[in-house]
N, C-alpha and C positions, 0 to 999 in steps of 0.2 A: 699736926705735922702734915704739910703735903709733899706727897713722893709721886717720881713719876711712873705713868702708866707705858711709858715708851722706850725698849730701849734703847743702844746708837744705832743700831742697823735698822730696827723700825725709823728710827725717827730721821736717818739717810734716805728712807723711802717715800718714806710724806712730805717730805720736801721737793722732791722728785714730782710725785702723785699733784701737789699743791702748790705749785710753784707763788702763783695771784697771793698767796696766805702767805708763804715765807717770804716773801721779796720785803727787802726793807720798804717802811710809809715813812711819811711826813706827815701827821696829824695836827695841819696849820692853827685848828680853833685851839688845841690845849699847847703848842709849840713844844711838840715832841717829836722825835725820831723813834719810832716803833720798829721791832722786829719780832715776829714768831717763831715760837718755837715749841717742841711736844717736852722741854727737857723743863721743869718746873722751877718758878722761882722759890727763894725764903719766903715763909707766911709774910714775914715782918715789911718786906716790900709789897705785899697785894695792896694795892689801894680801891681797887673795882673788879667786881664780879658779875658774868654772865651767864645765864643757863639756856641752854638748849634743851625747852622742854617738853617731853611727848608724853602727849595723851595716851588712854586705853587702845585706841584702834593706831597709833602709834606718829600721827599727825603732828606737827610742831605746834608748840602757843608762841604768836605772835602778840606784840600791841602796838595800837595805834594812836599817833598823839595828837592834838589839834594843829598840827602842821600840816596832816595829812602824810607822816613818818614814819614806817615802820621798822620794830625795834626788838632783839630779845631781849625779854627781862633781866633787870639785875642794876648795880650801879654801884654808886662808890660806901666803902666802909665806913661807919662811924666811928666817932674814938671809943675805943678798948670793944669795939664788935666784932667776934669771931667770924672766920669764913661761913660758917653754915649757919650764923645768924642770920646776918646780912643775906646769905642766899634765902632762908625764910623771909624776911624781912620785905625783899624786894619784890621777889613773890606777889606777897600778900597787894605790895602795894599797889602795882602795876599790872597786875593779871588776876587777882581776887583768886590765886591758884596757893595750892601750898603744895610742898615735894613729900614725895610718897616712897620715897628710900635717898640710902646717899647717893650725894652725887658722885658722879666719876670725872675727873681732872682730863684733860685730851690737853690741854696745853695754854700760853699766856705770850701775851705782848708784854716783853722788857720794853721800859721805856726810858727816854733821858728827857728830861724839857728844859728849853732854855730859859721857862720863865725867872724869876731873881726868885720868887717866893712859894711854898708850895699852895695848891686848892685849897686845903685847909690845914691848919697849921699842925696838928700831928701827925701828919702823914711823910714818909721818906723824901728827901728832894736830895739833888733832883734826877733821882733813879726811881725806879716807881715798876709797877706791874699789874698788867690788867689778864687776870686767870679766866677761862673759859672753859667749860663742862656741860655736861648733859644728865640728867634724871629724867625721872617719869615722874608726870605731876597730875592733880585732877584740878582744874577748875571749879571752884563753889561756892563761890562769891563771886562779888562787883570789884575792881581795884577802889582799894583804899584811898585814893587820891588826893597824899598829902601837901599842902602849901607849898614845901622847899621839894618838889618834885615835878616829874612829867603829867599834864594835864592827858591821862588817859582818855580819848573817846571811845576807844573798840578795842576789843579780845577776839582771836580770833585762832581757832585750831586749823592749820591744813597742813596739805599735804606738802612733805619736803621739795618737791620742783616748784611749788607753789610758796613757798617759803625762801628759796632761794631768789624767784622771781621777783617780789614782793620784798626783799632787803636790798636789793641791788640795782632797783631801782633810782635812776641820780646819784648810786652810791659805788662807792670803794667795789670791786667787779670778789674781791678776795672773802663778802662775806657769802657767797654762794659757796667758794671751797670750803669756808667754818662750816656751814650746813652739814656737806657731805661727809666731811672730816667727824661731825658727833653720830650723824647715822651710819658711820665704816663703826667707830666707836661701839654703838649700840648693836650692831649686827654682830660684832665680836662677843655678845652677850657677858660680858665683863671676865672670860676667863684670861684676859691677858692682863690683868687689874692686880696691882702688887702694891698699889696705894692704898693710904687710909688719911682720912684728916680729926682732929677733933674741934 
């Protein structure tokens, strides 16, 4: 079950705080209309998971792909793969890191897409959700870097301005507020956390 970490008046504020984050997108390569939010959707609609994940001295793991793209970890569910599968799962594959407690939920892109069909055929259409969260992870391995995935060249831990920097690049300007939005997260040291998932 995922529940939220936020409640309305929190989550009247980080809309406020993040405006770049909550403003409706248009996500032209998958032909969805995205909107965030800290209020969580059903498991049943997650279709992709991301994690914001910090090292020991408490730096983000980034990756990077032979695009030259940097990315946080994570990516779309398999069929009948639980959330905290998939979040091991992608981990492993993309960052040679695994998670070192649960994660914590900060929030998800509802999505609609106009495509006729969904990604893959067991997944919700055409409503859908992409959840976003934060742990602590160690790197200690190489990414796994499987065939139907992102061709990892580089893993790289820094610093969150440097992280922000470094996503927002040529990109969407709203993944710098995701940034600050899991380190307000993590600085609340999860006593505001009334979530659990299994």
């Amino acid at each position: 079950m995922i529940a939220d970490l936020w409640d309305a008046a929190a989550r009247a504020e980080l809309t406020k705080r993040y405006p770049l984050l909550h403003a409706p997108q248009r996500w032209a390569w998958g032909g969805m209309d995205a909107q965030f939010s800290g209020e969580l959707p059903p498991e049943e609609l997650v279709t992709n998971i991301h994690l914001v994940g910090f090292d020991a001295e408490g730096a983000i793991v980034l990756c990077r792909d032979a695009r030259d793209h940097w990315f946080l970890p994570g990516g779309t569910r398999e069929r009948d793969e639980s959330v905290l599968d998939c979040v091991a799962r992608e981990l492993r594959e993309e960052a040679g890191a695994r998670i070192l407690g649960a994660p914590v939920w900060i929030g998800a892109h509802r999505c609609v897409t106009d495509h006729p069909k969904p990604y893959r055929p067991w997944q919700p259409h055409p409503e859908k959700a992409w959840l976003w969260g934060w742990a602590d992870v160690a790197i200690d391995s190489a990414p796994t870097n499987p065939d139907d995935g992102e061709a990892v060249v580089e893993v790289r831990a820094v610093r969150p301005t440097e992280a922000q920097r470094l996503l927002t690049q040529g990109r969407e300007p709203w993944w710098g507020e995701l940034v600050a939005l899991a380190v307000q997260a993590r600085a609340a040291g999860g006593r505001a956390v009334r979530s659990s998932i299994r």
